[in-house]
N, C-alpha and C positions, 0 to 999 in steps of 0.2 A: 532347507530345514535347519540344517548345521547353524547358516546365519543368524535366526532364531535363537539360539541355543547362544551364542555368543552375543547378541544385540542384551538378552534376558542378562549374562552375567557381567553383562559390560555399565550396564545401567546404573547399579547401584554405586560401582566404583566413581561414576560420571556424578552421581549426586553428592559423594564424598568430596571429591574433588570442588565443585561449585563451595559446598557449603562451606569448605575451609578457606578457597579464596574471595569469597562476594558473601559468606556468610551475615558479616556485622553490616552492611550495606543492605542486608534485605531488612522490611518491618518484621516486627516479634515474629507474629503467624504466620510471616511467607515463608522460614526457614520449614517450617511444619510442614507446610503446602506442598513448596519444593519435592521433599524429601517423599511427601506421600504420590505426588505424581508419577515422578519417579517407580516408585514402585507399583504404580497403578499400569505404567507402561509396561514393565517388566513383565507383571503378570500376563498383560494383554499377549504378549510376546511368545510366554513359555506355554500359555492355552493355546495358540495358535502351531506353535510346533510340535504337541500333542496332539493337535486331530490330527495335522498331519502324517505326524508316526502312525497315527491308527487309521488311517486310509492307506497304507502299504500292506502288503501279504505280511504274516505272521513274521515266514523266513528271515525278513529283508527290515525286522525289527529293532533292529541292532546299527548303530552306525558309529565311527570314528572317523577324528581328524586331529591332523595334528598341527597347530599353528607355526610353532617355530620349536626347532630343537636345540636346545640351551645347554645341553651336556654332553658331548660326544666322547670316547674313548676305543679306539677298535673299533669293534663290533657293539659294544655297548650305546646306546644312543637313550639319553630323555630329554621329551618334548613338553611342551603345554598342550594336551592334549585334551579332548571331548571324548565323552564315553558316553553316547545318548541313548537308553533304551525305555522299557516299560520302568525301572525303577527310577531311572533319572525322571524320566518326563513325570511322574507323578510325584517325587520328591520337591521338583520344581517347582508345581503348582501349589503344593504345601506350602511350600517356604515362600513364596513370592505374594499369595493368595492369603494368608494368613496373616504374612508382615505387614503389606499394605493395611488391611481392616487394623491391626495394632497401629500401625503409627496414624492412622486417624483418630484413632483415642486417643493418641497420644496431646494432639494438637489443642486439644480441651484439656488435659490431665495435667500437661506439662504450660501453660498460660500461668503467663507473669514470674516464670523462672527465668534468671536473670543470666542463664547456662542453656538455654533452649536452644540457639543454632549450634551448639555443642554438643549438647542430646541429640537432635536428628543426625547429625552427622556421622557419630559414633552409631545409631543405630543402621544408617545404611552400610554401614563397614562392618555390621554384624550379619546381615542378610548376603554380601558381600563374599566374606568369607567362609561361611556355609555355602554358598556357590559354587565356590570354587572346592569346597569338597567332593559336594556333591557331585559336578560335570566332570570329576579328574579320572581322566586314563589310565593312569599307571601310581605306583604307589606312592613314588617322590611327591608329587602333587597334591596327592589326598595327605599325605604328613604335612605339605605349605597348608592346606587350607584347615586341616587339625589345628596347625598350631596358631592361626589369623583368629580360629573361633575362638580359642582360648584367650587370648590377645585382648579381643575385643569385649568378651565376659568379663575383662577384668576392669576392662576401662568403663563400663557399664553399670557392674555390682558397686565400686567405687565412685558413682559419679558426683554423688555428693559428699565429696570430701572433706567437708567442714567438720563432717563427724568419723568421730574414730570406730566409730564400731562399722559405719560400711567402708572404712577404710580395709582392716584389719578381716572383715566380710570379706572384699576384695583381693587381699593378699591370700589367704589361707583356700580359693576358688583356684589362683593361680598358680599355687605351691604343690595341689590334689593333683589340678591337672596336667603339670608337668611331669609327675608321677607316670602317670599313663603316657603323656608323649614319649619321654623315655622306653617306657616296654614299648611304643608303638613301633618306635624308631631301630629298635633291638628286631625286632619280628622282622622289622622290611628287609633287616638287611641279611640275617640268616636266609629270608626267602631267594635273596638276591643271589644269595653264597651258594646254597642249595640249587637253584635253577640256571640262576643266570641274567633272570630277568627282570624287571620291577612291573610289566608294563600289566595291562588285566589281559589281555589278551594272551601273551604270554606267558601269564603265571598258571591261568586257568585251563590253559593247552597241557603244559606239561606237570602240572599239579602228579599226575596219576605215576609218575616217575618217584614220589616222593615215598617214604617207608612210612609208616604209622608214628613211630616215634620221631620224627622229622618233621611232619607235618602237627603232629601235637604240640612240639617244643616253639613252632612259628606259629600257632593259633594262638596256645596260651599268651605269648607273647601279647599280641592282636589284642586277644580280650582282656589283656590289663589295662590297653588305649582307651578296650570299650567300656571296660568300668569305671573309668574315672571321669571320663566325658558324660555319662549315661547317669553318674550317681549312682551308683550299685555296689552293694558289699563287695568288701572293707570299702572302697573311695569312697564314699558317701556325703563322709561330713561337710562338703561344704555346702553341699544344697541348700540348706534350711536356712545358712547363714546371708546366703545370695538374696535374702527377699530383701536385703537393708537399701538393695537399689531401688528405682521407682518403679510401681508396678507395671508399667508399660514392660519393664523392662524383666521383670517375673515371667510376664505372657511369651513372650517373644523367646526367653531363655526354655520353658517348659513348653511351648504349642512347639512352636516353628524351627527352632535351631538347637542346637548344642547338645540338650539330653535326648534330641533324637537320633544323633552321629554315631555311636554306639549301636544301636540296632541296625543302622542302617549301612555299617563299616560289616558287620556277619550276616547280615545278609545278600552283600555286593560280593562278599567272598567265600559265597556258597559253596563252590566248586574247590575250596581247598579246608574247607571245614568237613567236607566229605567224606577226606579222610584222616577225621580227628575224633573220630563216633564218642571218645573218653571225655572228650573237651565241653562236645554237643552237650553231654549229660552233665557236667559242670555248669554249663550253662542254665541249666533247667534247674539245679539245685538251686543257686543262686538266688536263681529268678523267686523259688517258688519261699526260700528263705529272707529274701527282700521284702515280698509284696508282705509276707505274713507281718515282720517287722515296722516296715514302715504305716502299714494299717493297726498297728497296734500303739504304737508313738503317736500316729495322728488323733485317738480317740482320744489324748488327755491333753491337746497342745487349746492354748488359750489366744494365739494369735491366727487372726485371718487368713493372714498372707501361709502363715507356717503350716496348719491344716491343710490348706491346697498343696505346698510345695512338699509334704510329706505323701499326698494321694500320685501327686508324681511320680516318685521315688516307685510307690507301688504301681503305679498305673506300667510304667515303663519296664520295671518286672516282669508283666504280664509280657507284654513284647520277647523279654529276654526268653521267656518259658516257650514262646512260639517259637522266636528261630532255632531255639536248642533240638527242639523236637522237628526241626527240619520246615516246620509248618508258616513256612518263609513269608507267605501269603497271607496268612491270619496274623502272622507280627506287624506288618507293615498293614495292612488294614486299618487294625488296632490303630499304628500311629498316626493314619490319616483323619481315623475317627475324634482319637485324641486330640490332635491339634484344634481342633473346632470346640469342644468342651470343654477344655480343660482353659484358653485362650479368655472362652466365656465366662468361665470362673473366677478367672483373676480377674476380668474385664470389670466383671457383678461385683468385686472386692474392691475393685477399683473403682467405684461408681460408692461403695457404702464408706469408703474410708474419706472422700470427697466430702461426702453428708457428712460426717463426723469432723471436718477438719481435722483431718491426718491420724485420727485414731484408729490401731488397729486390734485393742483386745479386745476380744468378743463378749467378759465379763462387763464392758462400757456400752454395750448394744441392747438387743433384744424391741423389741414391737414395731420392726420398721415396716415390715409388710404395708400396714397405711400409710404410711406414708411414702414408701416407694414400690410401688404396686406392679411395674411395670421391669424394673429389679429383682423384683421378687417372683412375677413368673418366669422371666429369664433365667433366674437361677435355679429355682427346682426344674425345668426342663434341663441345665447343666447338670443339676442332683443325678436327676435318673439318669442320663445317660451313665455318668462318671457312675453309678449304680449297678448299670447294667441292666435295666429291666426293659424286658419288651414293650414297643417295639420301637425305643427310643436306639440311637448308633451304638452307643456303646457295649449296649445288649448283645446287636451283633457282632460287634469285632471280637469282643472278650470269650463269648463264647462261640466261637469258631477256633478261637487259640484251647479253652478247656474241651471241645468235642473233637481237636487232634489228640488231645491227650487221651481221649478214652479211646481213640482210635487206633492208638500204639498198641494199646493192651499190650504193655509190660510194666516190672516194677516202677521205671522211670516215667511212666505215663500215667500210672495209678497217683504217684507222688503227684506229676502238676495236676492232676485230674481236683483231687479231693484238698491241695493244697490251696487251685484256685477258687476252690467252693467257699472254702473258709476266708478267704481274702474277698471275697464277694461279699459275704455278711459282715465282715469287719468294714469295708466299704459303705452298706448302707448306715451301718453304726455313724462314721465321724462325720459321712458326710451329711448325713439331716440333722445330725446334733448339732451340725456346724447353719444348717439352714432355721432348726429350732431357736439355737441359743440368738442368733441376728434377728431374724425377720420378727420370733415369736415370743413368747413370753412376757412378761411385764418391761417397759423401757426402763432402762437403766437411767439411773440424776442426771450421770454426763451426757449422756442421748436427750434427753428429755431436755437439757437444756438447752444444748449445741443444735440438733437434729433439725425441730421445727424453725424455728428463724433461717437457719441458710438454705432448706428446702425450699422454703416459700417464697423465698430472692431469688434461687436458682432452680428450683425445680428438681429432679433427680440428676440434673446433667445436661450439658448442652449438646446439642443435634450431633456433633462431632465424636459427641462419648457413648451416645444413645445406639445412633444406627449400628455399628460395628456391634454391637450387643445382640441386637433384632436378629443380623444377617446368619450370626453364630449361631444363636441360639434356634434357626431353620437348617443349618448344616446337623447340629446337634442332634435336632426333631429327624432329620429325614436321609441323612446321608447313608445310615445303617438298610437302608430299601436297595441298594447298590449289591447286596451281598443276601439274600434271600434262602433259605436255605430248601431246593428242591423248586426255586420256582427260578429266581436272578443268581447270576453268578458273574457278575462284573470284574468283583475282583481278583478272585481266584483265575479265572481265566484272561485276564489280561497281564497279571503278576506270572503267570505259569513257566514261561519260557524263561524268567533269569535263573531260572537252574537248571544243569542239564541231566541231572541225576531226577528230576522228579520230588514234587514236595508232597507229603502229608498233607491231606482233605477229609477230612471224616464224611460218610455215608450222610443223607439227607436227614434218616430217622434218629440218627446221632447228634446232629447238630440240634435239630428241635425237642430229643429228651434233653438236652444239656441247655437249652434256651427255655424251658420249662423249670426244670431245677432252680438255674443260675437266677431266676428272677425270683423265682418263690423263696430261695435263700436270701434276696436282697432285700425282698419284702419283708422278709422277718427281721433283717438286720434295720430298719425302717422300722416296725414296731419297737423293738429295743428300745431304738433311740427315743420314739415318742413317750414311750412309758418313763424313760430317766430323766430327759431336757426338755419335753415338750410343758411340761406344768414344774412349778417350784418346789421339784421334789429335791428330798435332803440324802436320799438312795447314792448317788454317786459321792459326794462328801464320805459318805458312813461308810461306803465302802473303799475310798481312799485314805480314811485314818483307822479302818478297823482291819480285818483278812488280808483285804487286797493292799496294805499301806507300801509290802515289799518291791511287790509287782509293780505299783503305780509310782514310786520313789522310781523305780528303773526306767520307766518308760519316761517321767519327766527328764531324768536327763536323756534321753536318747539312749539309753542302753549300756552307756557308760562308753561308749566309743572315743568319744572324745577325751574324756578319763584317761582309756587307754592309750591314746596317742601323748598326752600330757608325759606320763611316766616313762613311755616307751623312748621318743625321740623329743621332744620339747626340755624337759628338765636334765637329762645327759648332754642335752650339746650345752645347755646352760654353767651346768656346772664343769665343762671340759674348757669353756671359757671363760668361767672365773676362776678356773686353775692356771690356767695360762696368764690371765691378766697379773693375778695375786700372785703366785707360787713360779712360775718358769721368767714371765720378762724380771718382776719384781728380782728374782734370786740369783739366773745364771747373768741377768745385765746389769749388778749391784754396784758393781765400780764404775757406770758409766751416769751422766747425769739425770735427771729425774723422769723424765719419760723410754730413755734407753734409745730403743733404734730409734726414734721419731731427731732426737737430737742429732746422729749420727747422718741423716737424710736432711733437715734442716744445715750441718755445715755443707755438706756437698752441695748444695743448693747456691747459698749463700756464695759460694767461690768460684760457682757458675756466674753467677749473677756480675759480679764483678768484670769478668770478660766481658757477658753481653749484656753494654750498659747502653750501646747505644748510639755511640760517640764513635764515627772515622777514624779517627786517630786511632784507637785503642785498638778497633782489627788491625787495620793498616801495620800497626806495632806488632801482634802476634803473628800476622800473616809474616813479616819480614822474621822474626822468631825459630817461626817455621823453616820459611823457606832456608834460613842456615843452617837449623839443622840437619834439614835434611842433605845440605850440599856438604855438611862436614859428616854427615854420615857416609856419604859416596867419597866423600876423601880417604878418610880412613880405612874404607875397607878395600878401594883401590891400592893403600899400601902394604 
């Protein structure tokens, strides 16, 4: 089973490896091919060592190995290790299962870019390195494979670099999340100082050794990692700016990899969160502080891509608010549901910005429903789920995470209770405004001109863009039946054992008043939206230049976060280096010549240079130099 689990993470690396050396040697679309096989095998791999995990007794559900141990000291030993359980095996199939349907869109989306065996290659080094987080044993491990996903977001968000904005996208992605590697790397090692040990086995053994404020000071750590990976207050900002990469590469960042590492980093370390109950509830603030924010940002954003990548931000909140409240099971649900949804989303974005030739403001859209019909039901079945409403998946995940909240019955449960209600109808608000303002209302000139003509050449998409759309969008429809409340309990009962303290489940009749609520509130937030965007009404204008002009000024810039970071640390280091350029080198190096030390570095150079010119003789000379003086050194001191 182990070889399974190592064949799945080995795969992806083996398709990097190809593509860099035989890459320019294959045709356009075999790099494509390549790289989806690949991942088509992997999958095949990590489904196969999932039944087999679940053909073993409950007990016997857990397994390690270790390949080779690459660090020894003492008693101290780290390995490359496998940690294969119920959360591994199902993170697998996420990530491997989800990637692969992405990079077959991809192979249609990314046609006739002149960087495409560069794109597949860097995308399986994305899958790749989420691997290796996800299988790692011990914490050194999971910090390599933190920091590879990072790594590889940047090389991604960046990939067309012709342009400065997903350049400077790219950098400001990998500036956030070294933020977090930093606290991550701070945590592992207080845990290490504190126990002794890095490994999971290890930490989660003697976890119960630790004091309260000991184990608080190495979560919050943790959860700085996880906020900045995960997009969550304050790390946030790079998210919105990451969509400048190809959407392929939106999907893949938001379903499958990177902003699910964070949920999936607190709930692999249950067992020492256990005893941080301050942190937990931090968690759920956060959460329930994010989703509200970023569903409220979303309802005024005018780009395609940016409305999706802002329901993230919220969606992934939700998550947060589940494992805070212990409800381990209902976070990780969430993200499996999410992945299939939210993939479809960007997919159906990815299929309308196509029809547009590359456009993605949604004030350039509106009446595509006929013309891409097939689009357009894929995407409201995304709607509702990303909605919540029964009995599409997201229904069920989301409110399984709000029916632990009512199941805490306490302040901090009341908070995500009624915080996630209101993120539900802020939910159905952007997200049909966002299916209203594309699919519905009058075509816009640029649609109207662009739209008809390349439809009617290419259709909505080719087979390659199409299917991966279809597949999701039956995961979307049906995958929430897995988790039934009072009839299926899939999930919950196969997640159950990675904690050993016991998660949060709310009662049968809790989950279905709160699957009742949660839809009737989305539904209203669905009305909302139809009454504002659905016809050419002038309501949302009047109320962004009349009452609401403060509110909606804030929301368009994001809340002024970025603002914030400008003054706080961008404009200080700015001006602490044009004081040093102008005022320190300019004044304490005034008697030296015009650049100061640069000239000083330049002679040394130069009379280096001299020596090594090159020429026999010239060492030959120094070497004989040498060797005198050194023999008149030993004379002299012999006398």
């Amino acid at each position: 089973m182990t070889e399974l689990v190592w064949i799945t993470l080995a795969l992806p690396l083996l398709g990097v490896a190809l593509l860099a050396i035989f890459g320019n040697k294959l045709p356009a679309r075999g790099a494509g091919l390549l790289a989806s096989l690949i991942m088509l095998a992997a999958f095949g791999a990590a489904t196969v060592a999932l039944i087999l995990l679940a053909s073993k007794p409950e007990e016997q559900r857990q397994v390690t190995e270790t390949a080779w141990t690459w660090l020894s000291a003492g008693d101290f030993r780290v390995g490359f290790d496998i940690w294969f359980d119920q959360l591994t095996a199902l993170m697998l199939m996420v990530v491997t299962g989800v990637g692969f349907l992405i990079h077959v869109f991809s192979i249609g989306y990314m046609k006739g870019d002149s960087q495409e065996r560069r794109f597949f290659a860097y995308m399986n080094m994305f899958v790749f390195s989420m691997l290796v987080l996800v299988v790692s044993g011990n914490l050194v491990q999971l910090l390599i494979g933190w920091g590879l996903v990072g790594l590889s977001s940047y090389l991604l968000i960046g990939f067309w670099h012709h342009k400065t904005s997903a350049v400077k996208a790219a950098k400001k992605a990998f500036i956030m999340n070294a933020i977090g590697d930093v606290g991550l790397a701070v945590g592992i090692f207080l845990i290490f100082v504190d126990l002794g040990t890095v490994s999971y086995s290890g930490v989660f053994a003697s976890a119960n050794t630790l004091s309260e404020t000991q184990a608080s000071i190495a979560c919050l750590l943790l959860l700085v990692g996880a906020l900045a990976k995960s997009a969550q207050i304050p790390l946030h900002t790079w998210l919105p700016d990451a969509m400048e990469g190809p959407t392929p590469v939106s999907a893949l960042i938001h379903a499958a990899t990177m902003v699910t590492a964070g949920v999936y980093l607190i709930a692999r370390m249950n067992p020492l969160f256990f005893y941080a109950p301050k942190v937990l509830d931090l968690i759920v603030i956060i959460g329930v502080v994010g989703l509200l924010m970023a569903g409220a940002i979303a309802i005024v954003q005018t780009d395609i891509k940016r409305i999706i990548a802002f329901s993230t931000m919220s969606q992934i909140a939700y998550m947060f608010v589940g494992v805070g409240l212990s409800a381990y099971w209902a976070g990780i649900f969430h993200l499996f549901t999410h992945a299939f949804f939210k993939a479809l989303l960007f997919m159906g974005a990815g299929l309308v910005i196509h029809a547009l030739n590359g456009e993605q403001d949604t004030r350039n859209m509106g009446g595509l429903r006929k013309l891409m019909p097939k689009t357009y039901f894929c995407f409201i079945i995304g709607g509702l789920a990303l909605t919540g409403i029964f009995p599409f998946s997201g229904g069920f995940s989301k409110d399984a995470i709000l029916g632990a909240g009512l199941h805490v019955d306490s302040t901090i449960g009341w908070i995500a209770y009624v915080g996630g209600l209101l993120g539900a109808l802020m939910t159905g608000i952007y997200t049909f405004r966002l299916i209203f303002l594309v699919f519905h209302r009058r075509m816009s000139p640029y649609a109207e001109k662009v739209a008809p003509p390349l439809i009617k050449h290419h259709g909505e998409g080719p087979s390659s863009m199409l299917w991966p759309v279809y597949i999701l969008a039956l995961g979307a429809a049906f995958l929430g039946l897995l988790q039934i409340p009072g009839v299926t309990h899939v999930m919950s009962s196969w997640l159950e054992p990675i904690s050993p303290y016991g998660m949060v489940e709310a009662t049968a009749g809790q989950e279905w008043l709160t699957t009742l609520i949660g839809s009737l509130v989305g539904v209203i937030g669905i009305i909302i939206a139809a009454h504002l965007y659905l016809r050419e009404s002038e309501a949302p204008e009047r109320i962004r230049l009349g009452r609401g002009r403060l509110i909606a000024h804030a929301l368009e810039r994001r809340c002024y976060w970025d603002n914030l970071y400008e003054w706080m640390f961008e404009r200080p280091t700015q001006w602490a280096a044009s004081f040093l350029n102008r005022d320190v080198d300019a004044t304490a190096f005034r008697w030296l010549p015009t650049d100061g030390v640069g000239t000083i570095t330049a002679f040394f150079g130069r009379s280096v240079v001299v020596i090594q010119n090159g020429i026999v003789r010239s060492y030959a000379l120094v070497f004989a130099v040498g060797i005198a003086g050194f023999l008149l050194y030993l004379l002299v001191r012999g006398t």
